[in-house]
C-alpha positions as CSV (number, residue, x, y, z in Angstrom):
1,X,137.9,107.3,139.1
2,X,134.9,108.6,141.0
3,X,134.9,111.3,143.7
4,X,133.5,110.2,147.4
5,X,130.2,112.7,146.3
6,X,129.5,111.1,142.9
7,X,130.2,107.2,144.9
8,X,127.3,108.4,147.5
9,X,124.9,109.5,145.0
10,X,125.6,106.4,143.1
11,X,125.4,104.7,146.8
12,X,122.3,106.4,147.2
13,X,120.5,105.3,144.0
14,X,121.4,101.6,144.3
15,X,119.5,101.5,147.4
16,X,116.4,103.5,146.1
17,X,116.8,100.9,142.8
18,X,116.8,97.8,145.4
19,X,114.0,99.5,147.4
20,X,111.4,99.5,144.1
21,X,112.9,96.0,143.2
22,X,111.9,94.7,146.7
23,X,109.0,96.3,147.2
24,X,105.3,95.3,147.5
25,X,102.8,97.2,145.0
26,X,101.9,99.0,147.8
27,X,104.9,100.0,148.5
28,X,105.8,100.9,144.9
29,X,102.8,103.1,144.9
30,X,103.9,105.2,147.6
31,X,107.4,105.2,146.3
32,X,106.3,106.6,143.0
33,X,104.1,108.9,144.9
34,X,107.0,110.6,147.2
35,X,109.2,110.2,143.1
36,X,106.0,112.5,141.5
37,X,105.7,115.2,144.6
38,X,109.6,115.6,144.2
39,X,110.4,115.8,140.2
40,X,107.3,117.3,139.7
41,X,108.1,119.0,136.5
42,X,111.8,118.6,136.3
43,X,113.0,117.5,132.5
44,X,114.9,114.4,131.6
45,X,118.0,116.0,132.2
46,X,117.4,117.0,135.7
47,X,116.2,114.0,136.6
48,X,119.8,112.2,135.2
49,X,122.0,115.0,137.3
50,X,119.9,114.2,140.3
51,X,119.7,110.4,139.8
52,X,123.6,110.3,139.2
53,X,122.6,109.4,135.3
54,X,120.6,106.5,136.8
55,X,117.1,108.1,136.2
56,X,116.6,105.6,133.4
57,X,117.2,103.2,135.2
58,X,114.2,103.5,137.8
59,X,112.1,104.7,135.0
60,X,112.9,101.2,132.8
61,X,111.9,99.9,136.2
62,X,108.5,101.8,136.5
63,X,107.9,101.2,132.6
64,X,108.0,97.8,132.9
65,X,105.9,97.5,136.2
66,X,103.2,99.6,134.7
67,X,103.4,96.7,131.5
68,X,103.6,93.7,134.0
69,X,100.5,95.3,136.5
70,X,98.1,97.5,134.4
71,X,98.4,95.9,130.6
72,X,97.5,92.3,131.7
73,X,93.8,92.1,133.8
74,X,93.9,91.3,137.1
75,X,90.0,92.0,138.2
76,X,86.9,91.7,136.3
77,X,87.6,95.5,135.7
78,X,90.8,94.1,133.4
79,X,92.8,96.9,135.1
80,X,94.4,98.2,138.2
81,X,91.9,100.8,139.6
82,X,93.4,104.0,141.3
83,X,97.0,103.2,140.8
84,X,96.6,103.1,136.8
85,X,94.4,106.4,136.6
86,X,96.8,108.1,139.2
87,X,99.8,106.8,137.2
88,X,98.5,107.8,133.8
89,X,97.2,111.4,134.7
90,X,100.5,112.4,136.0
91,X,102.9,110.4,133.7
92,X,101.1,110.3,130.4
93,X,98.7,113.5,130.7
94,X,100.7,116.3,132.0
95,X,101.6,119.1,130.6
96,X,105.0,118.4,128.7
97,X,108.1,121.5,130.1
98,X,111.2,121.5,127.5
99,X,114.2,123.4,128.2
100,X,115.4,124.0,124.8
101,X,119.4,124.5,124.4
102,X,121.7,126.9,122.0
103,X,123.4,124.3,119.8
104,X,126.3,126.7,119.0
105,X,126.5,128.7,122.5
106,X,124.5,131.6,121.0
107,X,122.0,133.1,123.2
């Protein structure tokens, strides 16, 4: 059984999950915005504990917007302007943080 902590995070993500689902591209863009400024380097991990394990969850969402919006042309330019380059720079071309963990508990 959950706690009434872990049932308002979970409470919590299920509305940020419907916000993205319902949400113009617009609206998605600024949404991923305010997601980059705040996880800004955090590590899979971090992002599950914060997301009550339900990081994946937005991320299959984002992954598969990106596929739907930016991989099929939409404009002459066959792409999605500002929105893909802003995407890609801070998704894709980042520098990469691991936290790397003692398997045995050694130190």
């Amino acid at each position: 059984m959950t706690s009434t902590k872990e049932q308002a995070a979970i409470s919590r993500l299920m509305g940020f999950l419907q916000e993205w689902d319902n949400a113009s591209k617009a609206a998605r863009s600024h949404i991923l915005d305010n997601f980059i400024k705040a996880n800004q380097g955090k590590t899979g991990p971090e992002l599950e504990l914060e997301f009550s394990q339900g990081a994946s969850l937005f991320l299959a969402r984002l992954t598969s917007w990106l596929r739907l919006t930016y991989l099929l042309p939409r404009d002459a330019s066959g792409g999605g302007g500002v929105i893909e380059g802003k995407i890609l720079s801070q998704t894709f071309f980042s520098p990469i943080r691991f936290k790397l963990a003692p398997l045995c508990g050694n130190t």
